[in-house]
N, C-alpha and C positions, 0 to 999 in steps of 0.2 A: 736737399729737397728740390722737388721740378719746378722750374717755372713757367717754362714753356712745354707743355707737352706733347702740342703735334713736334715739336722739333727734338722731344727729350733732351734739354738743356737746364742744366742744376744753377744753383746758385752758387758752386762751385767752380762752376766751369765760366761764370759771370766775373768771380771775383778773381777770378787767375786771368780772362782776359785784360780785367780793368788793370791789373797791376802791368799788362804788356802795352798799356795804353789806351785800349778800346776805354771813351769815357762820356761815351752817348748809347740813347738808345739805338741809333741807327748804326754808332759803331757794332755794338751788341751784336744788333741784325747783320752787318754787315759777315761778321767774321764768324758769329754760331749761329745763325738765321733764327736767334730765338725773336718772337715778332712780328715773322713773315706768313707765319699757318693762318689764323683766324684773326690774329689781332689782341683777343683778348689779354694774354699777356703784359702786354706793353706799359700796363703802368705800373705793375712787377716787377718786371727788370728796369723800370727805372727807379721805383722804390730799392730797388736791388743794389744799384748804382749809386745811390746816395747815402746806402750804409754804406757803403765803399771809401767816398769820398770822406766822409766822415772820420772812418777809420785812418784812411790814409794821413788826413791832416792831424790829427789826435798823435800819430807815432811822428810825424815830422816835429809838431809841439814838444812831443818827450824827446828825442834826438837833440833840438836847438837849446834848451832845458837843463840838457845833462854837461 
């Protein structure tokens, strides 16, 4: 899905950067300029961002777990 669409940026392309690190909105902006068109986005991709983090501590908790 878009999240940003002056920049046509998915939430895809949000949760592939977080995994390379990007783990702000400004990283976000910084590397897919989703954020940078109008603004509106922005609490999108950070809502974006913290199903991210979420997920990512969720598989760290099954990993440490197992």
């Amino acid at each position: 899905m878009y999240v940003c669409i002056c920049n046509a940026v998915t939430d895809r392309e949000i949760r592939a950067a977080h995994e390379l690190g990007a783990d702000t909105t400004d990283a976000i902006a910084d590397c897919l300029g989703a954020g940078t068109g109008c603004g509106r986005c922005r609490e999108a991709v950070s809502d974006c961002l913290a199903t991210c983090q979420i997920s990512s501590a969720s598989r760290e908790f099954e990993v440490e777990a197992a």
